[in-house]
C-alpha positions in Angstrom: 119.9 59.9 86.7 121.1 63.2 85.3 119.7 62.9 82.2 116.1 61.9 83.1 113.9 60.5 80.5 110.5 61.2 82.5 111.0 65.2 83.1 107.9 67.3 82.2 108.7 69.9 78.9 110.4 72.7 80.7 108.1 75.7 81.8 111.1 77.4 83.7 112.5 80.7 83.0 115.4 80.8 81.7 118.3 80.6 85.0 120.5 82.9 85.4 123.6 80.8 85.5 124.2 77.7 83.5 126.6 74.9 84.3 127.5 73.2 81.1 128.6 69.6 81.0 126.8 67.7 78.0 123.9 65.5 79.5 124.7 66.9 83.1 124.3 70.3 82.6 122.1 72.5 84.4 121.1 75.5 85.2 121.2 78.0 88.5 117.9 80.0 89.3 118.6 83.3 91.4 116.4 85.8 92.4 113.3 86.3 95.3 109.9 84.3 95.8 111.9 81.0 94.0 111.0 78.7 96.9 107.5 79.1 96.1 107.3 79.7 92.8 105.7 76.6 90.5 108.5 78.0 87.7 111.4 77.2 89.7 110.1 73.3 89.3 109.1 73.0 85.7 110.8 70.9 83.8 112.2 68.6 86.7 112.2 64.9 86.8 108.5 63.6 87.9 108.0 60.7 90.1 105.7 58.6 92.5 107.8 60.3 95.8 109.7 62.8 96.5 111.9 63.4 99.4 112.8 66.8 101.1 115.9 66.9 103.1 116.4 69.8 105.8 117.4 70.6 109.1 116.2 71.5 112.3 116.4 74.9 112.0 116.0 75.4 108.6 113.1 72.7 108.2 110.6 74.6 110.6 111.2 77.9 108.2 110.9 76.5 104.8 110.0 73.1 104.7 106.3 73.0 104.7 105.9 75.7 102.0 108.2 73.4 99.7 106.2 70.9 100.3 102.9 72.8 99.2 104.9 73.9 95.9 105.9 70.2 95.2 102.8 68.4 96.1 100.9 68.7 92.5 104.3 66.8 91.0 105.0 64.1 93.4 102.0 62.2 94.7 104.2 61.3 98.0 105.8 63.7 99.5 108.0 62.9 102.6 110.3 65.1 105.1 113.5 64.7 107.1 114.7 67.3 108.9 118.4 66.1 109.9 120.5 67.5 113.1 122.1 70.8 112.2 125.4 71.4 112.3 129.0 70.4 110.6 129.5 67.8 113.2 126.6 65.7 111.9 128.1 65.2 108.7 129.0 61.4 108.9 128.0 58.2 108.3 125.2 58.3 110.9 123.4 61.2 109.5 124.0 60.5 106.3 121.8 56.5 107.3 119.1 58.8 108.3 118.4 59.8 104.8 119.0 56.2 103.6 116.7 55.1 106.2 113.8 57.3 104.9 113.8 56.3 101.5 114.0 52.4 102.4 111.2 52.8 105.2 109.3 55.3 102.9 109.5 52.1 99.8 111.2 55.4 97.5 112.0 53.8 94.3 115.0 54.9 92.1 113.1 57.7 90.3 112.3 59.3 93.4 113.9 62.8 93.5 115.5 64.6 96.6 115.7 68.1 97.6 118.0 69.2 99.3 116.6 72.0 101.0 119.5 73.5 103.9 123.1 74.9 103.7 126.3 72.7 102.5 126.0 70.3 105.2 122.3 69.6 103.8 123.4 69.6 100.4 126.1 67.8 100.4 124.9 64.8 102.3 121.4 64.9 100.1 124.0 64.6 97.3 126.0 61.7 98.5 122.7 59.9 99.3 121.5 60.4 95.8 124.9 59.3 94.7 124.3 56.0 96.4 120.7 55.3 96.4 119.9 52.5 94.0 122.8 53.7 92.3 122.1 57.0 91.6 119.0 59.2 92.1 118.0 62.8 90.8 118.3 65.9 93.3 117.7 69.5 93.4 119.9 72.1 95.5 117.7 74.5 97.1 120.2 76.4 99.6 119.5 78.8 102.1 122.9 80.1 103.2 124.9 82.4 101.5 127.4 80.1 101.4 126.1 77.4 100.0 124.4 79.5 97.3 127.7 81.1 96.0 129.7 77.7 96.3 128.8 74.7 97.7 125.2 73.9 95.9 127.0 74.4 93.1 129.7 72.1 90.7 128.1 68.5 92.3 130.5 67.8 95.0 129.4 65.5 97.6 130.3 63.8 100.6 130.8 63.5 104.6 133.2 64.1 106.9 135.9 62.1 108.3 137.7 62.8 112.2 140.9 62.9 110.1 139.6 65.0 107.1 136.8 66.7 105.5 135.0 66.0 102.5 137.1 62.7 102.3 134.5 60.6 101.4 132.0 61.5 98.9 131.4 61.7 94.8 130.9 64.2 92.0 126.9 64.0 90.9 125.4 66.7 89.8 122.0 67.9 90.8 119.0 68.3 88.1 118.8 72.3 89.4 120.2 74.8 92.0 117.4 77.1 93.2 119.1 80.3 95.0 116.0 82.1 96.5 117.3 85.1 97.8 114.4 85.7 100.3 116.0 82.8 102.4 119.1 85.0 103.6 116.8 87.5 105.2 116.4 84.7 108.1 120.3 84.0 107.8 122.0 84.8 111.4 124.4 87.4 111.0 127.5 84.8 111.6 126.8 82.8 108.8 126.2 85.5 106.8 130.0 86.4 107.1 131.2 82.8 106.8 129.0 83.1 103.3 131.1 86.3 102.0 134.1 84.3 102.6 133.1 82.3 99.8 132.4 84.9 97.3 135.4 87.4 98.6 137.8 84.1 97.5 136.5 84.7 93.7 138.3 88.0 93.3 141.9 87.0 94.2 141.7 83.9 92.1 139.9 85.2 89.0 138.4 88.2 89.2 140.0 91.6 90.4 137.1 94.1 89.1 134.6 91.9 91.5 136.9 92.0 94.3 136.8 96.0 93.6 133.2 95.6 93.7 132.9 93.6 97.0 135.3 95.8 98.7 133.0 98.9 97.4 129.7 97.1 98.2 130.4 95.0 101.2 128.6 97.4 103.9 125.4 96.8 101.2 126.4 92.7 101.5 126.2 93.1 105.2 122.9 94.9 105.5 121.1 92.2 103.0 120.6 94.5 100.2 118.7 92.6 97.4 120.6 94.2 94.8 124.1 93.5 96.1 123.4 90.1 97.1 121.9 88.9 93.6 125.1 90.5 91.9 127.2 88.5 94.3 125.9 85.3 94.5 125.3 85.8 90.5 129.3 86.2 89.8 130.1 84.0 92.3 128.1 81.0 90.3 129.3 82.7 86.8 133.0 81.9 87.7 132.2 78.7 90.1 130.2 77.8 86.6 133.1 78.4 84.4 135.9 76.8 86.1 133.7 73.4 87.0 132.5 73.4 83.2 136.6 73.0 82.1 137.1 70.7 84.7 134.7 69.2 86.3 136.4 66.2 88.7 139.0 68.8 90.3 142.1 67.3 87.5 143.5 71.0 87.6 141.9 74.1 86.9 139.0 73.3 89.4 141.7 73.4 92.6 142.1 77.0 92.2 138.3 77.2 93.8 140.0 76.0 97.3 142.0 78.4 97.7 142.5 79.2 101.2 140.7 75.9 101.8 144.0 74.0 102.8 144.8 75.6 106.1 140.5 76.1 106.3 140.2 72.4 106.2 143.0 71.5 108.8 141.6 74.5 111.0 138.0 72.9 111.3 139.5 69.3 111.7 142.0 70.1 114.4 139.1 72.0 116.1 136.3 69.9 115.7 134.2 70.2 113.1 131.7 72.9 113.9 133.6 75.0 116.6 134.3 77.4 113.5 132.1 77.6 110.6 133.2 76.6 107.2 133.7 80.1 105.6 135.4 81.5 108.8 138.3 78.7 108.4 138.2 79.6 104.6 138.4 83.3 105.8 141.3 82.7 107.8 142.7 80.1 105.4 142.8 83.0 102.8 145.1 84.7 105.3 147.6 82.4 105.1 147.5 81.5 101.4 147.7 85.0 100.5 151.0 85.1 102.8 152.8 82.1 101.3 151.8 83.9 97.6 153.4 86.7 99.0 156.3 84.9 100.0 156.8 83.2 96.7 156.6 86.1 95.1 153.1 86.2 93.6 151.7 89.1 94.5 152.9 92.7 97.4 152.7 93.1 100.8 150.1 96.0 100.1 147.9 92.7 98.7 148.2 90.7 101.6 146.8 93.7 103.9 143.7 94.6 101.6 142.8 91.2 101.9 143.4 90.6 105.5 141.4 94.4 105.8 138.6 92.8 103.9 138.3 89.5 105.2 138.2 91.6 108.9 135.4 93.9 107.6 133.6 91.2 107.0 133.4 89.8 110.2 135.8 86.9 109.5 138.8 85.6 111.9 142.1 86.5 110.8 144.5 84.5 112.9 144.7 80.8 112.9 144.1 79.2 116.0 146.5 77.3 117.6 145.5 73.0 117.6 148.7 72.0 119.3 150.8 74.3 122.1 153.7 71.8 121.9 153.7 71.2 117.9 151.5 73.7 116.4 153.0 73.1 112.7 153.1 69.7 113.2 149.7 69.3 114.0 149.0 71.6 110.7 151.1 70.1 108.5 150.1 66.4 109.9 146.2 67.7 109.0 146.7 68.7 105.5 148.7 66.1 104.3 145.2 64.1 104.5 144.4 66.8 101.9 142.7 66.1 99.2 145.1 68.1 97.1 148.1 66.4 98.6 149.8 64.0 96.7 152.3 61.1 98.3 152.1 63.2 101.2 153.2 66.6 99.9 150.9 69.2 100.7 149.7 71.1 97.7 148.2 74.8 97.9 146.3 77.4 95.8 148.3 80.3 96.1 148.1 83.7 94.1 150.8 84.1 91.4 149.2 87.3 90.9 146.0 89.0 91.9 143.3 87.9 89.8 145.2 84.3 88.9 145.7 81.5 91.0 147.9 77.7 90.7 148.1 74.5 92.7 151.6 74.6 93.9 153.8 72.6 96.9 155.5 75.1 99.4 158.5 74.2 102.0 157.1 73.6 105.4 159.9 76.2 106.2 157.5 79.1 104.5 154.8 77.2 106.3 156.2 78.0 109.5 157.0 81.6 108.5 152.8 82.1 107.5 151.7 80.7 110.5 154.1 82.5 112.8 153.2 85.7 111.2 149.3 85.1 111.3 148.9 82.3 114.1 147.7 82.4 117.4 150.6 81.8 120.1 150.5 79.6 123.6 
């Protein structure tokens, strides 16, 4: 359903960002006034229905004036507005939308948008995955964070109580619409689990736009239009890059999780939702950039810019503790359900210098050293 043979002859401006994978490439639209704008949906697949999935708090904001700009292309136009939160993505939320589209009669060319941050996106992916096989989507995200990564590459899935993002598919959406206009209404907190996101790019493959988000983060924080559309703009430029050489995470792709490892196991042994995505990525940064350091890969003077800029941006910095009688044995028992682990050994994305990133396996011994040095004690 990636390839659609019933789209309409493209009206849309050129996007900003392109993600190119043959028949499943598409592009990335950035910029203010996109959610309304009868551009932004040119050229998409046309159908009898079409479904928009939100939230509850995003769905009240957003949702209705969606609907308005969709409703001269899709004759029926339904709404779902899901439970908000990381904890809802599972199986049970993720029937809701299957529910819909069987109760609503939605045929296979019926198109979903997904219209919410990752936990919207990702589950409206996954259903489009499965329904009938395969049905087209759009991204429209309205978090920082899932503008700068997670709309973006076509990974999908739910949630499992011993790992996240274990179940799920690659499927690429027809479009990602990043309307910048959305973050104004972004609380403050997920703003900062955002910028962990696009403050990850730097130390894997970009050192002149860490410079810049070090120079510019106080302009980040306040919302300036400017700073944000460069952000989220490089952010997608190298996201787009890396998933156009490898787009099912066979190597060069697992360089984007860096910091996710220890993020992952920090949300799972928590609960998903206690801490947001991007803090536990924020934190999980922390620790990757100490084991690079202890490997070799990059200074001490490194590690403290990083931790200074992952603090400035309102991001936790020491790892909780999940277990006061076997802390590193909960950790380590947490991310070997990794997806990066392999036969049980725990595989990381550390630094082997700034700017450059690999996949590499590290003795639980330096383990222990990282998490000593930057965990929270009993």
């Amino acid at each position: 359903m990636n390839d659609p043979m019933n789209a309409t002859p493209s009206l849309a401006p050129r996007p900003q960002v392109e993600i190119a994978l043959g028949a499943r490439s598409y592009g990335i639209h950035i910029g203010a006034g996109l959610l309304e704008s009868p551009a932004s949906y040119a050229g998409l697949p046309r159908a009898a229905a079409a479904l928009i999935v939100s939230n509850t708090t995003v769905g009240p904001l957003y949702a209705q004036r969606l609907a308005a700009a969709l409703a001269p292309h899709y004759p029926q136009l339904h709404t779902l507005a899901l439970p908000d939160g990381e904890a809802y993505k599972n199986w049970d939320t993720l029937n809701l939308i299957f529910s819909t589209l069987l109760e609503r009669g939605c045929d296979r060319q019926t198109v979903l948008f997904a219209l919410g941050g990752g936990v919207v996106g990702d589950l409206s992916g996954f259903a489009a995955a499965c329904y009938m096989r395969g049905v087209p989507f759009v991204q429209i995200p309205t978090t920082l964070l899932a503008q700068v990564d997670s709309s973006v590459g076509g990974k999908t899935g739910i949630n499992h109580p011993l790992g996240k993002n274990m179940i799920g598919a690659f499927y690429q959406p027809q479009r990602v619409i990043c309307d910048l206009d959305s973050l104004r209404t972004l609380p403050a907190r997920e703003l900062s689990a955002g910028l962990a996101e696009v403050i990850k790019y730097g130390p894997i493959a970009d050192m002149a736009f860490f410079d810049w988000v070090e120079t510019h983060l106080d302009a980040l924080l306040a919302r300036a239009p400017q700073a944000l559309a460069h952000a989220v703009q490089r952010s997608c430029e190298i996201k787009a890059a890396v998933v156009g050489q490898d787009e099912r995470e066979s190597g060069l792709r697992a360089i984007l999780n860096f910091g996710h490892t220890f993020g992952h196991a920090i949300e799972a042994g928590l609960g998903y939702g206690r801490w947001l995505h991007g803090e536990a990525v924020g934190c999980g940064m922390v620790l990757a950039a100490r084991l690079s350091q202890l490997q070799g890969g990059v200074d001490e003077s490194f590690v403290q810019r990083l931790i200074a800029l992952i603090a400035r941006a309102g991001l936790p910095t020491v790892a909780p503790l999940l277990d006061a009688n076997d802390n590193l044995g909960r950790y380590l028992a947490l991310m070997r359900v990794d997806k990066k682990a392999e036969a049980g050994a725990i595989k990381f994305v550390l630094l082997d210098r700034p700017g450059s990133a690999q996949l590499c396996r590290v003795p639980d011994e330096l383990l222990a050293r990282a998490l000593a040095l930057h965990g929270a004690r009993a």
